[in-house]
PLY file of the C-alpha trace (Angstrom):
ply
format ascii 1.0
element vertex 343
property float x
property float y
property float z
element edge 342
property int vertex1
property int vertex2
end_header
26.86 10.36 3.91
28.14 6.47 3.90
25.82 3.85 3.09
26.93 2.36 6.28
26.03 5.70 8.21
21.93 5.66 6.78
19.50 4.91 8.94
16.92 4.23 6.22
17.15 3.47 2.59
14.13 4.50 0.13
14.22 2.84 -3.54
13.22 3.25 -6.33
11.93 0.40 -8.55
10.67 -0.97 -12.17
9.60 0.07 -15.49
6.61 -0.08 -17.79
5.14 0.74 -20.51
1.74 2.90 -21.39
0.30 4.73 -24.12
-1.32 8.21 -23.48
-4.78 8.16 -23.42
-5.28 4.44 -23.39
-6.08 2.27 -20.71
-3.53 -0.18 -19.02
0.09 -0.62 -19.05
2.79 -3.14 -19.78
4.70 -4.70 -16.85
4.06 -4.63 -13.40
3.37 -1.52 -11.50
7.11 0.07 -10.02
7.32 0.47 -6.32
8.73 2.27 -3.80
10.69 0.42 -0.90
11.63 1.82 2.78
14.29 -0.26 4.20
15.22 -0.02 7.72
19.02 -0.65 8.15
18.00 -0.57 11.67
15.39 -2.25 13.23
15.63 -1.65 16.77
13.16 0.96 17.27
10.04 2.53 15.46
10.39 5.66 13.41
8.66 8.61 11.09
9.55 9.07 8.04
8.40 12.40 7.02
8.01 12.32 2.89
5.97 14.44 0.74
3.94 12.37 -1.51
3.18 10.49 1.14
-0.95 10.02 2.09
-1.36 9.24 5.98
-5.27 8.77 5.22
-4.73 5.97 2.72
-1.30 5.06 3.59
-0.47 5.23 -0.04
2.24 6.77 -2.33
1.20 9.30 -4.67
3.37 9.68 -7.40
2.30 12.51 -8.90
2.32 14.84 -5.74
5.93 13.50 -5.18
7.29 14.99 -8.57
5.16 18.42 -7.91
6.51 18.42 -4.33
9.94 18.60 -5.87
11.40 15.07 -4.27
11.36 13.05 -7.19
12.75 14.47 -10.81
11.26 14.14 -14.27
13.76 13.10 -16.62
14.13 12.28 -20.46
16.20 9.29 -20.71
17.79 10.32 -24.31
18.61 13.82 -23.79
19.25 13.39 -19.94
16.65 16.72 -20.14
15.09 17.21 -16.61
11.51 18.03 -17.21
9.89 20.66 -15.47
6.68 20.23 -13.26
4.31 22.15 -11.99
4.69 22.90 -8.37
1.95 21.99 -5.74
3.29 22.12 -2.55
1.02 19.46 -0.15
1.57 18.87 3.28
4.37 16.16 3.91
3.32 12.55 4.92
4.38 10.90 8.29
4.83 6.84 7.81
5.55 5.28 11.17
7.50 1.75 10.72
7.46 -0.05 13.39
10.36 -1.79 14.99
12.24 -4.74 13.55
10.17 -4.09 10.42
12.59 -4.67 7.65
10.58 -3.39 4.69
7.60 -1.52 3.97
6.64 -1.46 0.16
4.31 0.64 -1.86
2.76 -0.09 -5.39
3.53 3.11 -8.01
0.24 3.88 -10.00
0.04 6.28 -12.98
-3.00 6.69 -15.15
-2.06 6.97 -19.01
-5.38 8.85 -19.50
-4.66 11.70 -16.84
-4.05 15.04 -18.23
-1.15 15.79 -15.99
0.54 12.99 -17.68
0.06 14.03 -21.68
1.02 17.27 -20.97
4.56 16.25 -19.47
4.94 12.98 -21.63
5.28 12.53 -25.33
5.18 9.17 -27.37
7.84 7.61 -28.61
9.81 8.91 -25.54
11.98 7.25 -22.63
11.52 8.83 -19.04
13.18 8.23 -15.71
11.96 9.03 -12.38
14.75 9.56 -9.84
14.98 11.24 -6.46
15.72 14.81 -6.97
18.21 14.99 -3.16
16.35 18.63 -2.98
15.40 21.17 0.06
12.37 18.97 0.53
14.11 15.71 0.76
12.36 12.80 3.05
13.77 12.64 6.80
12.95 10.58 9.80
12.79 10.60 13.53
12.76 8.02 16.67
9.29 7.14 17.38
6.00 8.22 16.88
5.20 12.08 18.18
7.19 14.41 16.40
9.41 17.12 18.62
10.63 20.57 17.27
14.08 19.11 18.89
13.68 15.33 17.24
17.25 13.97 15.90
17.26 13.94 12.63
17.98 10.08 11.17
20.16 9.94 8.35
18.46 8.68 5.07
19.86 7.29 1.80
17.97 7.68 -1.56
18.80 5.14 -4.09
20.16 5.65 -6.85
18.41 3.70 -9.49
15.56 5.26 -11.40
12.24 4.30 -12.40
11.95 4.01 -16.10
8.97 4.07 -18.45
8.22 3.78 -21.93
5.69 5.97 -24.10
4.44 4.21 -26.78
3.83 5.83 -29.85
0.51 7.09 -30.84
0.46 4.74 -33.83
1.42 1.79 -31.81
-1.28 -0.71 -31.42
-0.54 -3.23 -28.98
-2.44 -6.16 -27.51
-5.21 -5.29 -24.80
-6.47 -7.26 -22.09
-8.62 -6.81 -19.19
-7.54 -8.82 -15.27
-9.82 -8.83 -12.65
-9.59 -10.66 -9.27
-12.53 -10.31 -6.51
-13.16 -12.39 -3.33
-16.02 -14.46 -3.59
-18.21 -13.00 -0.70
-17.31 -9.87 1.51
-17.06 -11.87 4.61
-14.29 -15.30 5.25
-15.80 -17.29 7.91
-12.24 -18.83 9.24
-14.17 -22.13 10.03
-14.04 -22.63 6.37
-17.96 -22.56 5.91
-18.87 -21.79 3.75
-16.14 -21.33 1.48
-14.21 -18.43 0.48
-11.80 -17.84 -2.08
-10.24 -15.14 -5.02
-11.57 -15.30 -8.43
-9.59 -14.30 -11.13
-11.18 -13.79 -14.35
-9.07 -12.53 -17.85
-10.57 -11.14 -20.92
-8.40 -10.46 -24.40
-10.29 -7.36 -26.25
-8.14 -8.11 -29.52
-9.87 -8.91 -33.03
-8.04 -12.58 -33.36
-7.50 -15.70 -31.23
-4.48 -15.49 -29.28
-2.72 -18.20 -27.53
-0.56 -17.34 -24.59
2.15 -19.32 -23.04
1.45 -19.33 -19.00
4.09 -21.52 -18.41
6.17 -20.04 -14.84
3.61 -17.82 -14.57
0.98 -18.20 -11.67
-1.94 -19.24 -13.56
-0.01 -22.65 -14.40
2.62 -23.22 -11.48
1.11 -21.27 -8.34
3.93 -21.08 -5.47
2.04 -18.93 -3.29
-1.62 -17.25 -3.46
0.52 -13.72 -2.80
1.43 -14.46 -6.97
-2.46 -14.10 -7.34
-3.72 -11.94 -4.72
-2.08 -8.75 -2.98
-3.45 -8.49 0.34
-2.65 -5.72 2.74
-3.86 -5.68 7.06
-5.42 -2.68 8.46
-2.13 -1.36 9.09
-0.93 -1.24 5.64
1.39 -4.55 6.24
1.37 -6.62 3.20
-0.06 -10.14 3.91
2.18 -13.15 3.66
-0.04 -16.42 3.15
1.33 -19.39 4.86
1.36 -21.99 2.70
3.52 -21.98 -0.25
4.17 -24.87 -2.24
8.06 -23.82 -2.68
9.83 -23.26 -5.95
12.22 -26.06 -7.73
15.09 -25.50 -10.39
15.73 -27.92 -12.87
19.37 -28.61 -14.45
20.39 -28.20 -18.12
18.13 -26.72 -20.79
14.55 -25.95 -19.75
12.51 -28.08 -22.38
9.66 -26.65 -24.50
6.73 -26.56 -22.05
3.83 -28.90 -22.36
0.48 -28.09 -24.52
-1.18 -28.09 -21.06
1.06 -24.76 -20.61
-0.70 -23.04 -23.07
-4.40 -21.10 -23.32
-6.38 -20.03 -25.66
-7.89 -16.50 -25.52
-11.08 -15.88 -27.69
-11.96 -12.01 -28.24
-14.56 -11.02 -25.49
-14.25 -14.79 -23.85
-13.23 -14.65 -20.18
-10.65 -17.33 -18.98
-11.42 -17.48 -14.91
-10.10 -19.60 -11.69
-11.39 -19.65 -8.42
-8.60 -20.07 -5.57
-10.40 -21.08 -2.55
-8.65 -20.57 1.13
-8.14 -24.02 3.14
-7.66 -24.84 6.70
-5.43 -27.51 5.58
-3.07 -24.89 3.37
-3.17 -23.17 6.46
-4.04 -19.71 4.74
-7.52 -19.46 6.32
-5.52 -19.64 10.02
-3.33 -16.54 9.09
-6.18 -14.68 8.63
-7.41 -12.52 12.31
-11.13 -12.49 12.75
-12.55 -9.28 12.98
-10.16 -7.48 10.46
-11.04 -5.96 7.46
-8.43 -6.96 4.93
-7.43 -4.75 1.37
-6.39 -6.72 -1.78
-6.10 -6.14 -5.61
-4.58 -8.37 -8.50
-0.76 -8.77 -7.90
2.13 -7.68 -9.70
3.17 -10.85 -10.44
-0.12 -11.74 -12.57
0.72 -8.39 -14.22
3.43 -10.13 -16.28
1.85 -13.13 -17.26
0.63 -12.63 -20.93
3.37 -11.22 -23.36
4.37 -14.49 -24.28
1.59 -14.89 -27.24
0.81 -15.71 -30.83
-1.92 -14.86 -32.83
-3.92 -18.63 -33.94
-5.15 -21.32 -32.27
-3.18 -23.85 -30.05
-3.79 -26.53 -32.62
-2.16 -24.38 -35.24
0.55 -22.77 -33.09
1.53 -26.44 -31.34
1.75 -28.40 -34.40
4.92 -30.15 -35.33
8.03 -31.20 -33.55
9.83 -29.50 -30.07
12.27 -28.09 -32.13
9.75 -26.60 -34.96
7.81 -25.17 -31.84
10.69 -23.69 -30.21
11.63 -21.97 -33.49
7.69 -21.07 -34.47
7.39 -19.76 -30.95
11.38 -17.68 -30.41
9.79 -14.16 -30.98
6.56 -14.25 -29.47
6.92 -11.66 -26.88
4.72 -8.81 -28.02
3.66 -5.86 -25.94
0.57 -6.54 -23.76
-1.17 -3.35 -22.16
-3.29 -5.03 -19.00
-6.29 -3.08 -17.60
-7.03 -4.51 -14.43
-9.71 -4.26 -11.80
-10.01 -1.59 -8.84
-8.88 -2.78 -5.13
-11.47 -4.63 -3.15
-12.17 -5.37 1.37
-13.39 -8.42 3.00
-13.86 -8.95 6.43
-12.82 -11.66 8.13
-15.12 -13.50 10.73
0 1
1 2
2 3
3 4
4 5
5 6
6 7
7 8
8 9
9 10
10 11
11 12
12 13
13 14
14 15
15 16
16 17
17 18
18 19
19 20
20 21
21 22
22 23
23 24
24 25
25 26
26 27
27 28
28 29
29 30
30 31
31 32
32 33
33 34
34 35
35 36
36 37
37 38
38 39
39 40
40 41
41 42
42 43
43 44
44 45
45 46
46 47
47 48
48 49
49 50
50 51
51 52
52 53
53 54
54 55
55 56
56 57
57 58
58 59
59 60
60 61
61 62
62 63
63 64
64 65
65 66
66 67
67 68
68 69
69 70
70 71
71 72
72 73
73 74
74 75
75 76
76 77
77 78
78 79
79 80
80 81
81 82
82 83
83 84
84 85
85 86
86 87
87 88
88 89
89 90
90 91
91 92
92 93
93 94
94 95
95 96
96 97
97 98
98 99
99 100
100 101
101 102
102 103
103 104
104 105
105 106
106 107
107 108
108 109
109 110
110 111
111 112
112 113
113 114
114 115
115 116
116 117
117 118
118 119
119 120
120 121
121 122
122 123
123 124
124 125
125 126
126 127
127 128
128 129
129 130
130 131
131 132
132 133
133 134
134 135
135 136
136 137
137 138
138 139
139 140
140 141
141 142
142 143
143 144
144 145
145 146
146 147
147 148
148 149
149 150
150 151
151 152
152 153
153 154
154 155
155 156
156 157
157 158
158 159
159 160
160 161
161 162
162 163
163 164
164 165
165 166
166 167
167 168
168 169
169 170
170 171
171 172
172 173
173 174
174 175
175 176
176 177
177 178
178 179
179 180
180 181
181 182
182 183
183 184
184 185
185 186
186 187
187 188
188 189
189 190
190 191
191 192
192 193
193 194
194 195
195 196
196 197
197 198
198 199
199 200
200 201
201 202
202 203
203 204
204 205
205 206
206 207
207 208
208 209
209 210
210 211
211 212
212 213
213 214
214 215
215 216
216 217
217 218
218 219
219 220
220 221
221 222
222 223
223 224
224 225
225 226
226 227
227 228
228 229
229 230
230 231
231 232
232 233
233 234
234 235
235 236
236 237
237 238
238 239
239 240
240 241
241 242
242 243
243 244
244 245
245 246
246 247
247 248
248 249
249 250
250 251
251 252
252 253
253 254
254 255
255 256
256 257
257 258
258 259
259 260
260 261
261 262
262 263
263 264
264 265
265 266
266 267
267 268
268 269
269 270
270 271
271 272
272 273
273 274
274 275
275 276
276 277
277 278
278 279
279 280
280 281
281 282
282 283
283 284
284 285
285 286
286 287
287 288
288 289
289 290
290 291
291 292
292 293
293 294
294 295
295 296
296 297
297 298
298 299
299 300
300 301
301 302
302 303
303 304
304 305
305 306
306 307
307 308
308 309
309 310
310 311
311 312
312 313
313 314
314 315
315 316
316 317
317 318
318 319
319 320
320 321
321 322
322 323
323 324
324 325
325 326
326 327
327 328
328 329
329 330
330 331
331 332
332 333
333 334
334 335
335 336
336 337
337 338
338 339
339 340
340 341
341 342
């Protein structure tokens, strides 16, 4: 089938790191994307992994349903899965909806994982294009007689990393949280997203933040992820826009930089404004579903063990050499999805 012929497009996205039995990864979460070529009318997309009740993605029930493959990146090896055969998932996209996007979650510390992983090992996830490949039809009621839509899987894989057993990288712990279950839209009182960060190392460490959100925020969607009732991800209205600058990006300012102590929290509250316009985006009487974005997720591997007096000392140039390797691997528990209501 042409590209030009599909219908839909589903894609595959990201990679990351993890380490069996551990808690948190490294890098932001992959994702799955639906992308309607054509956006004049709604649609199903019938999908196996698919969960109607929570409008999720499960990954795991995708590979054991047979539409995604297992492979080891070396080798090229396809691994083999158990088989669970679950009911297939209907997503209905509305019209002149151009994407629909869902976060990829696996736990390092599941079994199902450790017995098809290994350490030290590559893996790719890629659609398998088998007997139970996703299809789609025209509206919302299925018919035994529906027209079957034509569909195009991506081709790019999603890749992670197994680190090995003896590995031991750097741990911290994100959280974000609203700061009451209920945002009055009148602004009173006020309502915001804390984010709080915790390093559960031995040693200082002192992270550069600079492009990340915690130092130059564009948007609160870099902080928060909010979906609607629907499952629509939220767009915030007010962004603050994003500049380039010419020539050689200089070596960021000490402000740039923070200091993690082991066990100390760093923490921000973001409140919502009238006048950023984010509070009037918000519909009163629906419940809203956020969790720490993947964005945030990448926002600590630039770090050094030692203060920022020690680390900061000296020249630009001494810092940029002192400072040229300090991307280290950075495996980032973070907190459980959270609802607030808005009134």
């Amino acid at each position: 089938m042409a590209d030009s012929d599909s219908f839909i497009s589903l894609l595959l996205e990201g990679r990351q790191s993890i380490q069996l039995d551990q808690r948190g990864v490294d890098g932001a979460h992959p994702t799955f994307k639906v992308k309607m070529e054509d956006t004049s009318s709604p649609i199903t997309l019938v999908i196996p992994g698919y969960e109607t009740s929570t409008r999720s993605f499960n990954l795991r029930h995708a590979l054991q349903c047979g539409i995604l493959d297992l492979i080891e990146a070396e080798s090229r090896t396809r691994i083999a899965v158990p088989r669970n055969e679950v009911e297939a998932g209907e997503l209905f996209i509305e019209a002149d909806v151009r994407w629909t996007k869902f976060t990829l979650k696996l736990d390092p510390q599941n079994e199902f994982w450790n017995e098809l992983l290994a350490p030290g090992h590559k893996y790719e996830i890629r659609w398998a294009h088998g007997e139970n490949a996703p299809w789609a039809y025209r509206g919302q009621i299925h018919q035994d007689a529906a027209e079957r839509l034509p569909v195009r899987l991506g081709e790019h894989p999603i890749t992670y990393e197994v680190l090995d057993s003896a590995a031991k990288p750097l741990r911290f712990h994100a959280s974000v949280a609203p700061t009451d279950k209920v945002c009055h839209l009148t602004g009173e009182p006020r309502f915001g997203f804390n984010i709080k960060v915790t390093s559960h190392n031995d040693d200082i460490l002192t992270v550069n933040l600079n492009n990340t959100p915690l130092r130059l925020l564009q948007t609160l969607e870099d902080i928060v992820h909010v979906e609607d009732e629907d499952g629509q991800e939220f767009e915030w209205s007010f962004s603050i826009g994003c500049w380039e600058s010419e020539g050689p990006e200089p070596f960021p300012s000490d402000g740039m930089f923070e200091e993690f102590k082991p066990g100390v929290p760093y923490e921000e509250t973001y409140w919502l404004t009238n006048d950023s316009g984010d509070l009037g985006s918000l519909e009163s009487g629906k419940t809203y579903r956020g969790e720490l974005s993947t964005s945030l997720m990448r926002s600590f591997t630039e770090n050094m063990k030692g203060t920022k007096k020690e680390l900061l000392a000296g020249s630009e140039q001494e810092k940029k050499k002192r400072w040229a390797r300090c991307t280290k691997t950075v495996l980032l528990e973070v907190s459980d999805p959270f609802t607030f209501k808005a009134v």
